[in-house]
C-alpha positions as CSV (number, residue, x, y, z in Angstrom):
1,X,0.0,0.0,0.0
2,X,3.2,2.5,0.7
3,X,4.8,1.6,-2.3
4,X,1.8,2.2,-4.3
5,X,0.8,5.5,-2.4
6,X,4.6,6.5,-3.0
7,X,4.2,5.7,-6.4
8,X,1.3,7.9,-7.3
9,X,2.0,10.9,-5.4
10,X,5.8,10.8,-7.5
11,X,3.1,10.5,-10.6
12,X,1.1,13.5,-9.2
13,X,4.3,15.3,-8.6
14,X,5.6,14.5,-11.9
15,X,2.1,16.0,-13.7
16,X,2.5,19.3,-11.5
17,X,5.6,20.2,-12.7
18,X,4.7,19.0,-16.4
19,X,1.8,22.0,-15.9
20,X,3.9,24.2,-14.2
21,X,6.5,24.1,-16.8
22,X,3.6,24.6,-19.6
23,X,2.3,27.4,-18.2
24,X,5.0,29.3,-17.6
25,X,6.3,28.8,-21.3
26,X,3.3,29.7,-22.5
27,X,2.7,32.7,-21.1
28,X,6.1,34.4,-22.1
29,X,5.5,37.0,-24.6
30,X,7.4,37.9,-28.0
31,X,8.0,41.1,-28.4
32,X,9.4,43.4,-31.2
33,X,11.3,45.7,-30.4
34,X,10.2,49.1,-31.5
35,X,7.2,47.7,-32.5
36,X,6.5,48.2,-36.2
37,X,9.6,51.0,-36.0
38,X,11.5,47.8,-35.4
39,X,15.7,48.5,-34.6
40,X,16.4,51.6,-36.1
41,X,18.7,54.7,-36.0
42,X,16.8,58.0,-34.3
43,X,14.3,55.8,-32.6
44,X,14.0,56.4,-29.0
45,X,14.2,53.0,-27.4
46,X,14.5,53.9,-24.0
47,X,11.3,55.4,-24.1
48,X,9.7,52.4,-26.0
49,X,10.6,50.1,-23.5
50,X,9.1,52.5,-20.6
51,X,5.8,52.2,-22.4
52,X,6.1,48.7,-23.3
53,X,6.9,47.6,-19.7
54,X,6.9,45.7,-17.6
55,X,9.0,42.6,-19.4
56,X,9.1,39.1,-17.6
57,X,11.5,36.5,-17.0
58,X,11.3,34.2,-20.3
59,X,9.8,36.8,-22.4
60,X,11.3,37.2,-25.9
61,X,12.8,40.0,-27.6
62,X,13.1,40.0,-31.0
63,X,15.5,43.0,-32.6
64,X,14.4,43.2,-36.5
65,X,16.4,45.1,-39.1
66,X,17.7,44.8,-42.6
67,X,20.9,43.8,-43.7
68,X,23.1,46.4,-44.9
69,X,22.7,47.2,-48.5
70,X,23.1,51.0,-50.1
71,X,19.7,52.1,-48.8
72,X,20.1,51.3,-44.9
73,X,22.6,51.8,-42.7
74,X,24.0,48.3,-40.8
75,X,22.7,47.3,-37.2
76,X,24.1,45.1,-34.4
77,X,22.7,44.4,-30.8
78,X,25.1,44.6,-28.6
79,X,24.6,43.3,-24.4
80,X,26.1,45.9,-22.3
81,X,28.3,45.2,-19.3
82,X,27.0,47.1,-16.2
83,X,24.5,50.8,-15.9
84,X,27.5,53.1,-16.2
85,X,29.1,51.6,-20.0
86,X,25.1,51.5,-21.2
87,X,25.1,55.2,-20.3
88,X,28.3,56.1,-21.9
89,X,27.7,54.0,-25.0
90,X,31.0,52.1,-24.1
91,X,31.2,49.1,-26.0
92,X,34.8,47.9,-25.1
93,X,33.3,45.4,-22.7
94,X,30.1,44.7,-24.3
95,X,29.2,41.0,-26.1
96,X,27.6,41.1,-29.4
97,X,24.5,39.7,-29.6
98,X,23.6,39.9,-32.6
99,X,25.8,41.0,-35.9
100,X,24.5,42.9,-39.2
101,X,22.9,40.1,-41.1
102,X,21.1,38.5,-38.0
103,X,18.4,41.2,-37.9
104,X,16.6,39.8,-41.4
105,X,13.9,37.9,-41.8
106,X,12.2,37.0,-38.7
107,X,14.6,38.8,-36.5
108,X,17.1,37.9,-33.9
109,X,15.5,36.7,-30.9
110,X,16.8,37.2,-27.6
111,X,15.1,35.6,-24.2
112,X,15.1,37.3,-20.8
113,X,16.4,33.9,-18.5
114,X,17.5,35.7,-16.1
115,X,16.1,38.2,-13.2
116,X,18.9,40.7,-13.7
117,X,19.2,44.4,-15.4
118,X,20.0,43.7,-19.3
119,X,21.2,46.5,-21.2
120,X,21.2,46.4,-24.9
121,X,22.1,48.9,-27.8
122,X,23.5,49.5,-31.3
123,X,27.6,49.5,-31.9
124,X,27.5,50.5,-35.0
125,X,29.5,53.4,-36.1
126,X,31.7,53.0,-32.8
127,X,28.7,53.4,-30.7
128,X,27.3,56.5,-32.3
129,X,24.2,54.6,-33.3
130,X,23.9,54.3,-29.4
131,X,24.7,57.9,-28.5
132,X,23.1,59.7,-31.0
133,X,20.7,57.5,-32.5
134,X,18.9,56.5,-29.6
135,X,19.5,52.9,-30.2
136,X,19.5,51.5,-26.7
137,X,17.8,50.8,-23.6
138,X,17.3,48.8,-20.4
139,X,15.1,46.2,-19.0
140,X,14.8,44.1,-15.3
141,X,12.4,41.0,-16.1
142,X,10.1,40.9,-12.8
143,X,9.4,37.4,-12.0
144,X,6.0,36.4,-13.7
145,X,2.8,35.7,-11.0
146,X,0.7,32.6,-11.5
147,X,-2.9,33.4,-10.1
């Protein structure tokens, strides 16, 4: 009778976290950023992510821009080390992301696994994109609540 007790509450816990894990996936969101402006110089991103807010843990962002041809200018996305290199637009420390030709097509997509402050912008044009163009901001992913 233990055994088979045992046995059915591992089953039980085994279908819980099945759900759990189902849920959760399916209620990230995919988002674009800049909406239909998608990654562009002179866009103000900073102030698209304000309104687009809040962004959660597992959510997906996905940075969409052409490749460079002799009508648009060349992109990157670029993950910045800490607060004070996103502010200056210093990219010496900074991982690429995403390079030029990653932006086509369906976009690059980048998910928010961890609970930490991510700070993302252009490097193009040695960071002028960044400074000038407004190609950066900054999300936290808040931990998503299950009702």
């Amino acid at each position: 009778m233990a055994v088979r007790l045992s046995a059915m509450s591992l089953m039980l816990g085994t279908l819980l976290l099945a759900l759990a894990s189902i849920s959760t996936t399916s209620l990230a969101a995919r988002v674009i950023v800049g909406d239909s402006a998608h990654w562009t110089f002179g866009y103000n991103y900073t102030e698209w992510a304000n309104k687009s807010s809040p962004f959660y843990q597992n959510d997906t962002l996905v940075f969409m821009y052409d490749p460079p041809n002799s009508t648009t200018f060349p992109h990157s996305v670029y993950l910045m080390k800490n607060l004070r290199s996103f502010i200056a637009c210093d990219l010496r420390k900074a991982k690429l992301v995403a390079n030029v030709l990653q932006g086509g097509g369906d976009g690059f997509e980048f998910v928010l696994k961890k609970r930490k402050p991510h700070y993302f912008a252009c490097g193009e044009r040695n960071g002028i994109h960044c400074s000038v163009g407004l190609m950066k901001f900054a999300v936290l992913p808040l931990r998503r609540c299950h009702g």
